[in-house]
N, C-alpha and C positions, 0 to 999 in steps of 0.2 A: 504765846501760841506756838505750837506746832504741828507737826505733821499727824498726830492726833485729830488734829481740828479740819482735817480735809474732810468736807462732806462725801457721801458717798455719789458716785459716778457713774461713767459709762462703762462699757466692757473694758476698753484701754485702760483709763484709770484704775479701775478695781487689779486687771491685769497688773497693770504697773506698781499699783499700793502692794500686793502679795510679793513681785519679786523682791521689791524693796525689803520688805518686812523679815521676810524667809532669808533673804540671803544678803541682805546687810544692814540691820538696824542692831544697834547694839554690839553692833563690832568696830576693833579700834579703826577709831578715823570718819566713821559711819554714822555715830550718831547725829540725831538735831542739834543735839547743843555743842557738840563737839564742828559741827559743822557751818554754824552761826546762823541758818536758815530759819527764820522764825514767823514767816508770810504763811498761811495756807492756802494761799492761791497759787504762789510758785512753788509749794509741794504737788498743788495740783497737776500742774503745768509738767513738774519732774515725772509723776507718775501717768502721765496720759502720753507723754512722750516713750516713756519707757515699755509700754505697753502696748503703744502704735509699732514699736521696734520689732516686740516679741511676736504679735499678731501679723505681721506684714513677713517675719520668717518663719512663720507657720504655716501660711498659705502658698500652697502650690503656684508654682508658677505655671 
């Protein structure tokens, strides 16, 4: 399993799964299997995190 197998989510995650995707899956260092991560819960967890990051510096303070 991989990061494939994340089901789809809330705004953060889907946020999170695009940056991933766009700007580093497939590049060296980046991939799943280069990266050993093969949970799709803790890809969850990466891309709801990543997405909480992006939306929280989007929003006006």
């Amino acid at each position: 399993m991989s990061y494939h197998d994340v089901p789809e989510g809330g705004a953060a995650r889907e946020i999170g799964r695009k940056i991933y995707m766009d700007a580093l899956a497939g590049r060296r260092g980046f991939r799943d299997d280069q990266l050993g991560i093969d949970d799709p819960e803790l890809w969850a967890e990466i891309f709801e995190a990543m997405g909480r990051i992006a939306l929280t510096e989007l929003t006006p303070a």
